[in-house]
C-alpha positions as CSV (number, residue, x, y, z in Angstrom):
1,X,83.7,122.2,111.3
2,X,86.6,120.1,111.8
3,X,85.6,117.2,114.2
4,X,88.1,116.6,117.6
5,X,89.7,113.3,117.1
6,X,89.0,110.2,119.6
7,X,91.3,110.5,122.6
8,X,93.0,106.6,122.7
9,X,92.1,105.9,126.8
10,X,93.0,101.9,128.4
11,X,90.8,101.4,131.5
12,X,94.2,102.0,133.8
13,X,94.4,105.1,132.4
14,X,91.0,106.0,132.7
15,X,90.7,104.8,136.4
16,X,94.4,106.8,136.8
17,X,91.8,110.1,135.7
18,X,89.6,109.5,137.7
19,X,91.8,108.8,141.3
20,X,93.4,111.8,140.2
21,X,90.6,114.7,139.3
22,X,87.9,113.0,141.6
23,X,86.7,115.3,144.8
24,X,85.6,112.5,146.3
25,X,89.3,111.2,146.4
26,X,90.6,114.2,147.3
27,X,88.3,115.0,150.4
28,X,88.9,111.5,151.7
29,X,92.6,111.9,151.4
30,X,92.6,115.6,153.2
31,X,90.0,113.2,155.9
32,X,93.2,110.6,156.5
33,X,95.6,113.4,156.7
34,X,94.1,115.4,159.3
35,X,93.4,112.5,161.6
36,X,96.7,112.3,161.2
37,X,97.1,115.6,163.3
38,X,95.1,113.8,165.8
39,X,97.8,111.4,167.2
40,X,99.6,114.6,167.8
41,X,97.0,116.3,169.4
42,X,96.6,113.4,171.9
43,X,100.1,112.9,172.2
44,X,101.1,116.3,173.2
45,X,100.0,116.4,177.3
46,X,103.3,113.3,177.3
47,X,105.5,116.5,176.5
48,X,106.8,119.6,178.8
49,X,104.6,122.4,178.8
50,X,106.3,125.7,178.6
51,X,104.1,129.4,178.3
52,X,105.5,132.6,178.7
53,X,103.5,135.1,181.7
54,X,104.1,138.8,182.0
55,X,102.2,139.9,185.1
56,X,101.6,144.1,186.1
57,X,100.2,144.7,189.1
58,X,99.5,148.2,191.4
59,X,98.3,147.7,194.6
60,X,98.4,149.4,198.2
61,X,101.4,148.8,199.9
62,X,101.2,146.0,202.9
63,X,97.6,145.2,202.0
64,X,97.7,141.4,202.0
65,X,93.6,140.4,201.1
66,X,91.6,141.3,198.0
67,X,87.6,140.9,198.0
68,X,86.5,137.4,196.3
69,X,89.7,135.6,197.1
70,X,92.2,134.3,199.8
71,X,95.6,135.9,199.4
72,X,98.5,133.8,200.0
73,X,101.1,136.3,200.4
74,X,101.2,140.5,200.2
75,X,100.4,142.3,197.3
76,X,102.9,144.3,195.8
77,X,103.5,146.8,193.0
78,X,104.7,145.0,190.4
79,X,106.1,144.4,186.4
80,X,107.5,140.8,186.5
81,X,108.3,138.2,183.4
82,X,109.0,135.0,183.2
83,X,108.3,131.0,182.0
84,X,106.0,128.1,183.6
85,X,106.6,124.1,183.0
86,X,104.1,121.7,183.2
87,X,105.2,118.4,182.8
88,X,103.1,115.4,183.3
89,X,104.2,112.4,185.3
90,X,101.7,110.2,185.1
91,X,97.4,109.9,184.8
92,X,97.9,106.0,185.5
93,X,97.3,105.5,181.6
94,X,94.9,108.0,180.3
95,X,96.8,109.6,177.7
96,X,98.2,106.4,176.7
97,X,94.7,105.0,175.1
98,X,93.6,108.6,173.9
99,X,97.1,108.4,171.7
100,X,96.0,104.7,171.1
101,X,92.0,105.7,170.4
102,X,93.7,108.7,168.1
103,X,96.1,105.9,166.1
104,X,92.7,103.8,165.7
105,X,91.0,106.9,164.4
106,X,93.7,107.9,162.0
107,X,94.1,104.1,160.6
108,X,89.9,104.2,159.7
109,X,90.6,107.6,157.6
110,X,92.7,105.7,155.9
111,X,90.8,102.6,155.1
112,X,88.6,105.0,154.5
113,X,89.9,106.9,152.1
114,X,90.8,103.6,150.2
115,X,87.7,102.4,149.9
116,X,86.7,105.7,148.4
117,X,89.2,105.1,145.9
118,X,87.6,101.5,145.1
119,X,84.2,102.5,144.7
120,X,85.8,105.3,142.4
121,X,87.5,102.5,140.4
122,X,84.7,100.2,139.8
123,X,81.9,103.0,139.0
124,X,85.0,103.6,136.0
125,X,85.4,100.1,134.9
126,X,81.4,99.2,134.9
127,X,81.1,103.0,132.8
128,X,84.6,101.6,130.5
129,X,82.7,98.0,129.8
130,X,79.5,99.9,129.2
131,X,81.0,101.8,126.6
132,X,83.1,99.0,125.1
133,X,79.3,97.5,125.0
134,X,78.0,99.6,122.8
135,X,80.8,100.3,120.9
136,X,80.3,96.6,120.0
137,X,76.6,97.0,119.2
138,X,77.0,100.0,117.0
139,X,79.7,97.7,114.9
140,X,77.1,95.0,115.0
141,X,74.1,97.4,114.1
142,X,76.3,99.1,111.4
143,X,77.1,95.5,110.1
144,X,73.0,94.7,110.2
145,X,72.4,98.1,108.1
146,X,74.7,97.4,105.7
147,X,73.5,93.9,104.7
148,X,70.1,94.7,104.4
149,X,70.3,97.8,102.2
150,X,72.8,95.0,100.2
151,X,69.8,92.8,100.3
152,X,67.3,95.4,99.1
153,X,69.2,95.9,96.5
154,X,69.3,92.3,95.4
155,X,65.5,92.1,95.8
156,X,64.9,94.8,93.4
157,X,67.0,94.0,90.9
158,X,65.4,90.4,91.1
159,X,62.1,92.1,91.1
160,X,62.6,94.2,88.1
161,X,63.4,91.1,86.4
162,X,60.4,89.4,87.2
163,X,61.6,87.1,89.5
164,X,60.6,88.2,92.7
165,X,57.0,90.1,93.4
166,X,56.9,93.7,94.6
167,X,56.1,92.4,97.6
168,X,59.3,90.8,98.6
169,X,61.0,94.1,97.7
170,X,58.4,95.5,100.4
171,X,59.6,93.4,102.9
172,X,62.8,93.9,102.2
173,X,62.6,97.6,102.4
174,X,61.0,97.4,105.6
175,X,64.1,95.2,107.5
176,X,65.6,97.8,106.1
177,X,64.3,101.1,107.6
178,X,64.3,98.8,111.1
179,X,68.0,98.3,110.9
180,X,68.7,101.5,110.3
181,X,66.2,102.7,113.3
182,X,68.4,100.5,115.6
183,X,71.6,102.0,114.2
184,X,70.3,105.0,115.3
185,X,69.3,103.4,118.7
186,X,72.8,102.2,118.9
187,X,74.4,105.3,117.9
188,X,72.2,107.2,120.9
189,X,73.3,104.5,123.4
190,X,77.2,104.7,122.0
191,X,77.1,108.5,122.6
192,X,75.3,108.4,126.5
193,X,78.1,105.2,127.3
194,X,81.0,107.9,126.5
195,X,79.3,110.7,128.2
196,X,78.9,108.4,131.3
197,X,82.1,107.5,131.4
198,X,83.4,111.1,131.0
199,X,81.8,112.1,134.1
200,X,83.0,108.9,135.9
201,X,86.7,109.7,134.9
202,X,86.1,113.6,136.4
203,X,85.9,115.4,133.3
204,X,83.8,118.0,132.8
205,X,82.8,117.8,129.5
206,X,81.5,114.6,127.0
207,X,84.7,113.5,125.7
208,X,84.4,111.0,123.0
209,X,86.6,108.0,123.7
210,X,88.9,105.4,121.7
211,X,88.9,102.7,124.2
212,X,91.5,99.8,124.4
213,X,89.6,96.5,124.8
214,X,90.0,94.4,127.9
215,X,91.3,90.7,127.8
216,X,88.9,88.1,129.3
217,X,90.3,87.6,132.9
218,X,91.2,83.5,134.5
219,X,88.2,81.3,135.0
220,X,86.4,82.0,138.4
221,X,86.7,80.3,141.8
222,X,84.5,77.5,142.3
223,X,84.0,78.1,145.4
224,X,81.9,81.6,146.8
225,X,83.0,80.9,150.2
226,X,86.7,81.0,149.6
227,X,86.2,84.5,148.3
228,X,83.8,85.3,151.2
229,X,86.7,84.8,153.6
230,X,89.3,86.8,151.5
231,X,85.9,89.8,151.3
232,X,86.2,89.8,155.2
233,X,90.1,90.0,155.3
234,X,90.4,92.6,152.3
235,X,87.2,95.3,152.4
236,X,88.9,98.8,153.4
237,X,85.2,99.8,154.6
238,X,85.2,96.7,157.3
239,X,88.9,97.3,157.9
240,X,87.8,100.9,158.5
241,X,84.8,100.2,161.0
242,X,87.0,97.5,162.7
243,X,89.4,100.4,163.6
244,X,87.0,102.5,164.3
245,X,85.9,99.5,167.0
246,X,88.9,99.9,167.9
247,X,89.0,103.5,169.0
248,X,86.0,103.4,170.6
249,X,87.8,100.8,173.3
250,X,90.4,102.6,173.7
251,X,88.7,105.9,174.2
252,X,86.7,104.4,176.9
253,X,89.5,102.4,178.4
254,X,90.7,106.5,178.8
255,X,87.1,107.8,179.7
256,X,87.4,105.3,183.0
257,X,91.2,106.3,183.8
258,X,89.6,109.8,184.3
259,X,88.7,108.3,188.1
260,X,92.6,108.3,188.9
261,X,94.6,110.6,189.9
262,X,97.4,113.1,188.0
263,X,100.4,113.6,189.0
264,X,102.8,116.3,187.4
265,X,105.6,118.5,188.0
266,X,105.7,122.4,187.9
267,X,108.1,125.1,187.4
268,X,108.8,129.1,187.5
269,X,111.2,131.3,187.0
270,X,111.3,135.1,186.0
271,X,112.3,138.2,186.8
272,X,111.3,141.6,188.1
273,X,112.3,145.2,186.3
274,X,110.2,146.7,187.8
275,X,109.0,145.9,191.4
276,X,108.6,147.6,194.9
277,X,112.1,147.4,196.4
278,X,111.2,145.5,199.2
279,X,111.1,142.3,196.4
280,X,114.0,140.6,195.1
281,X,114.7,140.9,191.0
282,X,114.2,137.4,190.3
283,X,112.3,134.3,191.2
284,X,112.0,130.4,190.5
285,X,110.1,127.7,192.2
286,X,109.3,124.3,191.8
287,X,107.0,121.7,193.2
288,X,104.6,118.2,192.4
289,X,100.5,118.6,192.0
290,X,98.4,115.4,192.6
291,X,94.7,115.8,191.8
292,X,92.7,113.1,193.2
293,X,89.3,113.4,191.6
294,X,86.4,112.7,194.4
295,X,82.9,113.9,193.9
296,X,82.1,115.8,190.2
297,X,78.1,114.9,190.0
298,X,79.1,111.5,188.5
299,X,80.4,113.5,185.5
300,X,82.9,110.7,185.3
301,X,81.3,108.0,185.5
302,X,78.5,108.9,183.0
303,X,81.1,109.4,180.1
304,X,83.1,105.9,180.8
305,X,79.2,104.4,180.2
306,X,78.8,106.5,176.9
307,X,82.0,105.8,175.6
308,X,81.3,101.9,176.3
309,X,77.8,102.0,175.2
310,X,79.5,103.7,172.0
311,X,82.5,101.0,171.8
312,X,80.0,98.1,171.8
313,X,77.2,99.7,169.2
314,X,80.9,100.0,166.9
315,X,81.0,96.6,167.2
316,X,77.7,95.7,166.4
317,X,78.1,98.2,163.4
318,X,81.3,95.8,162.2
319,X,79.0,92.3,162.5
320,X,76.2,94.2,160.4
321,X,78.7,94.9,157.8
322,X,80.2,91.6,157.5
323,X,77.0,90.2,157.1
324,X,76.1,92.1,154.3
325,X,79.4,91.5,152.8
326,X,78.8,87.7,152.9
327,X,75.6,88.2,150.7
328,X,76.9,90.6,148.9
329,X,80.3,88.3,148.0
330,X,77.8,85.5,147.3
331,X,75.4,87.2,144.8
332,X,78.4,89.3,143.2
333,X,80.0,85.2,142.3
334,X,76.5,84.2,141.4
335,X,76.2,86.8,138.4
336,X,79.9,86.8,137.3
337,X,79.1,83.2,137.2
338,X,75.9,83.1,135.1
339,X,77.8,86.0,132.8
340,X,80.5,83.4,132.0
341,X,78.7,81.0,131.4
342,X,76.4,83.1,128.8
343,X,80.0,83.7,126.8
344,X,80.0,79.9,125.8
345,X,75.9,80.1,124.8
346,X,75.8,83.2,123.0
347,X,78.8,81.7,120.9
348,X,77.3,79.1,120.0
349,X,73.7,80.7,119.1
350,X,76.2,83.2,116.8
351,X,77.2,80.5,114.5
352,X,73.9,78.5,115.3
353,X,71.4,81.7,113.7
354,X,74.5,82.3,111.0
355,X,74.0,79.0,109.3
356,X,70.1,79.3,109.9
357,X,70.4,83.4,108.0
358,X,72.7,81.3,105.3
359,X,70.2,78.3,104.7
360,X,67.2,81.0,104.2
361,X,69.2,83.2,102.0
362,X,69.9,80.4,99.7
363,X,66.4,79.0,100.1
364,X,65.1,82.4,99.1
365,X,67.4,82.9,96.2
366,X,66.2,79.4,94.4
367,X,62.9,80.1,94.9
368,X,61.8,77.5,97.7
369,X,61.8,80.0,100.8
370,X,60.3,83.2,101.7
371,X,61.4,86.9,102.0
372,X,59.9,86.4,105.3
373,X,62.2,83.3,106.5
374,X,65.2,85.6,105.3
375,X,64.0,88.6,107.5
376,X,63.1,86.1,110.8
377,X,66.5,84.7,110.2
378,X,68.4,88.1,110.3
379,X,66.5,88.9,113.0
380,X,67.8,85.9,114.9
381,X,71.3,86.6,114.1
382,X,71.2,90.1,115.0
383,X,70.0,89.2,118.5
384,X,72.3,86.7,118.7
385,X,75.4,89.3,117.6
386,X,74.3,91.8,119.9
387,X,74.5,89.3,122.9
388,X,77.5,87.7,122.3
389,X,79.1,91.5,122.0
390,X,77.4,92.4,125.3
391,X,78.0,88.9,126.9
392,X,81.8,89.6,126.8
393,X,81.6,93.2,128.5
394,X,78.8,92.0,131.0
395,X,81.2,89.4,132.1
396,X,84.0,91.8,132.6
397,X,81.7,94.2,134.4
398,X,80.4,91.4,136.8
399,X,83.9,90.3,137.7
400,X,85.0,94.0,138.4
401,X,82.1,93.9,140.9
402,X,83.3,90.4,141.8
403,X,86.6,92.3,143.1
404,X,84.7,95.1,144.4
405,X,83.0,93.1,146.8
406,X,85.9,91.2,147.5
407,X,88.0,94.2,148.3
408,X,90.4,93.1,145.9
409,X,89.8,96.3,143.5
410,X,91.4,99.3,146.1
């Protein structure tokens, strides 16, 4: 079975994927486009209004009422087509904030949509770090595995020379068999970190990864409260609920112009093929309509206080959210922070339990230590190996969040 080779990915690329194969993405996209079609929708009454009527009717001759209704004029045999125009002249500002409610409404899809996008991004780069992780702890296990089955073999051959006990060899054997348990730990973990980030870049099957390492980024900004500001400027999701504060005004600026009155203009014109002959073959009128609304069960009045009540809980919505970004801008710096400054202690324990594993080696080897000080001090420097090659990818994954937060990653 020949074995797929490692697909080369760089987290642009893989981020690229995922914006690009994502539903999520794609539904919130299709979301900003058809509120979009809103504006239009509100915008349209601003415009001339022109249907089509074809009208048939059979009636008695000179009969000039009908049951259920007041006749205006005689009704008359008739086949007549022709056009009506509406067009509006002015509701005193209605329209105008439902087209500006419907602009609102469009501009959250859109904020929207981008901070779909970011949270897209960062669930990729924390998934691209994790991997990169523990890629670096399988290197570092591998390394671990290695060294001890070098130093078994060292112990035996001293052993069958007489110079170390059976024992030691023992010992030796058993570091052994626990390096090679957490090479097959690390292996596991290795495997679920590129499966993870399979499904975060939309694929649908495990892929298996060769992944482009990441540069440490500048040093971080001293100061939280700087980047709590620049959090309330940037965030597409506060960006989005402050438009959709927005709207809500605006719609309930137009819920209260519903108490004014309408003016508009109306036209008709059309002719008649086929019509008693006492009618003319054509007609065309035109006049003004004002509706003045009076008494409607205070139908009016009740959805000016909904859309209010609605406008000012959208508000309170928007205050919630900027509280929690504050706290969340504040621990997000706290744990980038505490991740740099593990880089600088975990480098410093590497060459710290390198020169302890060295000293206890050479100990062993002239006789004045133990196999046991040799196996405590590869323990130390395999913990120490395997933080300092997390330390590096924790730090990167903290700062991504770091931007997350901020609404810097979009």
């Amino acid at each position: 079975m020949v074995l797929a080779q490692p697909r080369k990915l760089t987290l642009a690329e893989a981020e690229e994927m995922a914006l690009r194969n994502h539903p999520r993405a794609a539904s919130a996209a299709l979301m900003a486009e058809a509120a979009k079609s809103g504006v239009t929708e509100a915008r349209a009454p601003i415009y001339p209004q022109l249907s089509g009527v074809v009208t048939g009717v059979a009636a008695e001759h000179d009969s000039t009422l009908a049951a259920g209704m007041i006749q205006t004029s005689s009704l008359y045999s008739r086949v007549a087509a022709g056009v009506t125009v509406l067009q509006l002249i002015s509701d005193f500002g209605r329209t105008r904030n439902l087209v500006a409610s419907a602009k609102s409404r469009a501009a959250a899809e859109d904020r929207n949509a981008a901070n779909v996008r970011a949270a897209i991004r960062i669930v990729v780069d924390q998934a691209y770090y994790q991997a990169l992780a523990a890629d670096a702890v399988l290197k570092v296990a591998q390394a671990v595995s290695e060294n001890r089955q070098l130093l078994v073999r060292q112990v035996r051959a001293l052993a069958q020379s007489s110079l170390k006990s059976t024992l030691d060899v023992s010992f030796a054997e058993v570091a052994a068999s626990e390096a090679e348990l957490g090479l097959v730990h690390a292996e596991n973990d290795a495997r679920a970190a590129q499966a993870h980030l399979s499904a975060a870049v939309g694929s649908e099957q495990s892929e298996v990864f060769e992944l482009a390492d990441e540069p440490l980024p500048g040093p971080l900004d001293p100061d939280p409260e700087a980047l709590r500001t620049e959090a309330l400027r940037q965030r597409p999701d506060l960006a989005a609920l402050e438009a959709t504060r927005d709207a809500a005004r605006r719609f309930a600026q137009a819920e209260k112009d519903l108490s004014r009155p309408t003016i508009g203009l109306l036209g008709v014109a059309g002719g008649l093929p086929d019509t008693d002959p006492r009618l003319k073959g054509s007609y065309g009128a035109a006049g003004f309509n004002v509706s003045i609304p009076i008494l409607n069960g205070k139908l009016y009045a009740a959805r000016r206080t909904e859309a209010e009540l609605r406008a000012q809980a959208a508000e309170k919505n928007r205050e919630d959210l900027a509280v929690q970004i504050s706290e969340e801008v504040r621990m997000a710096w706290l744990e980038a922070n505490t991740a740099f400054r593990r880089l600088d202690v975990t480098a410093r324990l590497v060459a710290e339990a390198t020169q302890a594993l060295r000293l206890a080696r050479t100990r062993y080897e002239i006789g004045l230590g133990s196999i046991v000080e040799v196996n405590q001090a590869q323990l130390s420097e395999v913990s120490a190996e395997i933080a300092a090659a997390s330390a590096k990818y924790d730090y990167l994954s903290r700062r991504a969040g770091l931007e997350f937060v901020t609404g810097t990653l979009q």
